[in-house]
C-alpha positions in Angstrom: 113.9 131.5 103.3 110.9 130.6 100.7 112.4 126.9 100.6 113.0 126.8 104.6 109.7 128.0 105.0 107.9 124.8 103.0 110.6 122.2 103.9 109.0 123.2 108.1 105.9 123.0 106.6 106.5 119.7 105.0 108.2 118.3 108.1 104.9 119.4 110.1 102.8 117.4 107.8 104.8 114.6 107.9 105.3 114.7 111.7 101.2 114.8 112.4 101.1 111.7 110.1 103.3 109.6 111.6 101.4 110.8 115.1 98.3 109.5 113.7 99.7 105.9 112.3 97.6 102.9 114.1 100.8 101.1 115.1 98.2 98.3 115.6 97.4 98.1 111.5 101.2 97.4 111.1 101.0 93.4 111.1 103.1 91.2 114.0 105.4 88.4 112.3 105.2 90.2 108.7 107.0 92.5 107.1 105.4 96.3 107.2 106.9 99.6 108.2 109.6 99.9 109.8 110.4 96.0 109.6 114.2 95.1 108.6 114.5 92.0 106.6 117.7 90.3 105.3 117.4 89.0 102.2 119.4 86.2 100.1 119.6 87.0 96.6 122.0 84.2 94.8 125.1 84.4 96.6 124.7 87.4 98.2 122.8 88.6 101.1 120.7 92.0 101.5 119.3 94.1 104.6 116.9 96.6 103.9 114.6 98.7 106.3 111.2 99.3 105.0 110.0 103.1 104.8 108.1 105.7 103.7 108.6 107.3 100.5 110.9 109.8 101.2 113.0 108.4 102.9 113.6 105.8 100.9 117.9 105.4 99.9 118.8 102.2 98.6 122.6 102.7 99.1 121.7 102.9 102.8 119.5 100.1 102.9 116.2 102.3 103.5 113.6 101.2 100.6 110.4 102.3 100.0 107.5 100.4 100.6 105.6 101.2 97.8 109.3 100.2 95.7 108.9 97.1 93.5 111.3 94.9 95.7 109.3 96.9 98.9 105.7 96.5 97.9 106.9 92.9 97.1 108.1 92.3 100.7 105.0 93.6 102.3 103.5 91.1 104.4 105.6 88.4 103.9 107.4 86.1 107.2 110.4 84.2 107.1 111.4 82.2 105.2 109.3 83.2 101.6 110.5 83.4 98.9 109.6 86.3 96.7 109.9 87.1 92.9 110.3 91.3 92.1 110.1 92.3 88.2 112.1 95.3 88.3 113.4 97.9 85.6 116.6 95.6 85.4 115.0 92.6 85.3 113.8 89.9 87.2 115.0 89.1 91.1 114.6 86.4 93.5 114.6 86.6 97.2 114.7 84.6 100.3 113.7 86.4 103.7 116.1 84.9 106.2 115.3 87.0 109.0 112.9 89.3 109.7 112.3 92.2 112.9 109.5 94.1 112.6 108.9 97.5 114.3 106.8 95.7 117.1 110.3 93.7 117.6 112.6 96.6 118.6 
């Protein structure tokens, strides 16, 4: 009950910060929170959602924006190009297309 009892309190937390996000500070035509962005890497293309921390899963597309290849993407349009040093090395990316929160 001890864990249920901080997992509501965390979820209350978290609820009264996303109530009090400026949707206007979240930029129009770059990528912020919430944007989805397909990526080219090489031959192979990427979609990833920007989001907060904890809900970051990178098998389900969600990243973090404060990730390498997240912070990286931060206010960036279509058609940059951006360069991530990561743990495994250096990556290059193309944004093809990008929808920001403001688009859906």
């Amino acid at each position: 009950q001890t864990y249920v009892n901080a997992r509501i309190a965390m979820l209350k937390r978290r609820m009264n910060e996303i109530a009090m996000m400026n949707m206007e500070r979240i930029p129009h035509g770059k990528a912020g929170f919430g944007s989805t962005v397909t990526l080219q890497e090489k031959d192979v293309t990427l979609i990833y959602q920007l989001v907060m921390p904890e809900d970051a899963d990178a098998d389900k597309g969600l990243i973090s924006t404060s990730s390498p290849i997240g912070k990286a993407i931060l206010n960036k349009e279509e058609g940059d190009h951006i360069v991530v040093s990561t743990p495994a090395g250096t990556r290059r990316f193309e944004i093809l297309k990008l929808v920001t929160i403001h688009d859906d």
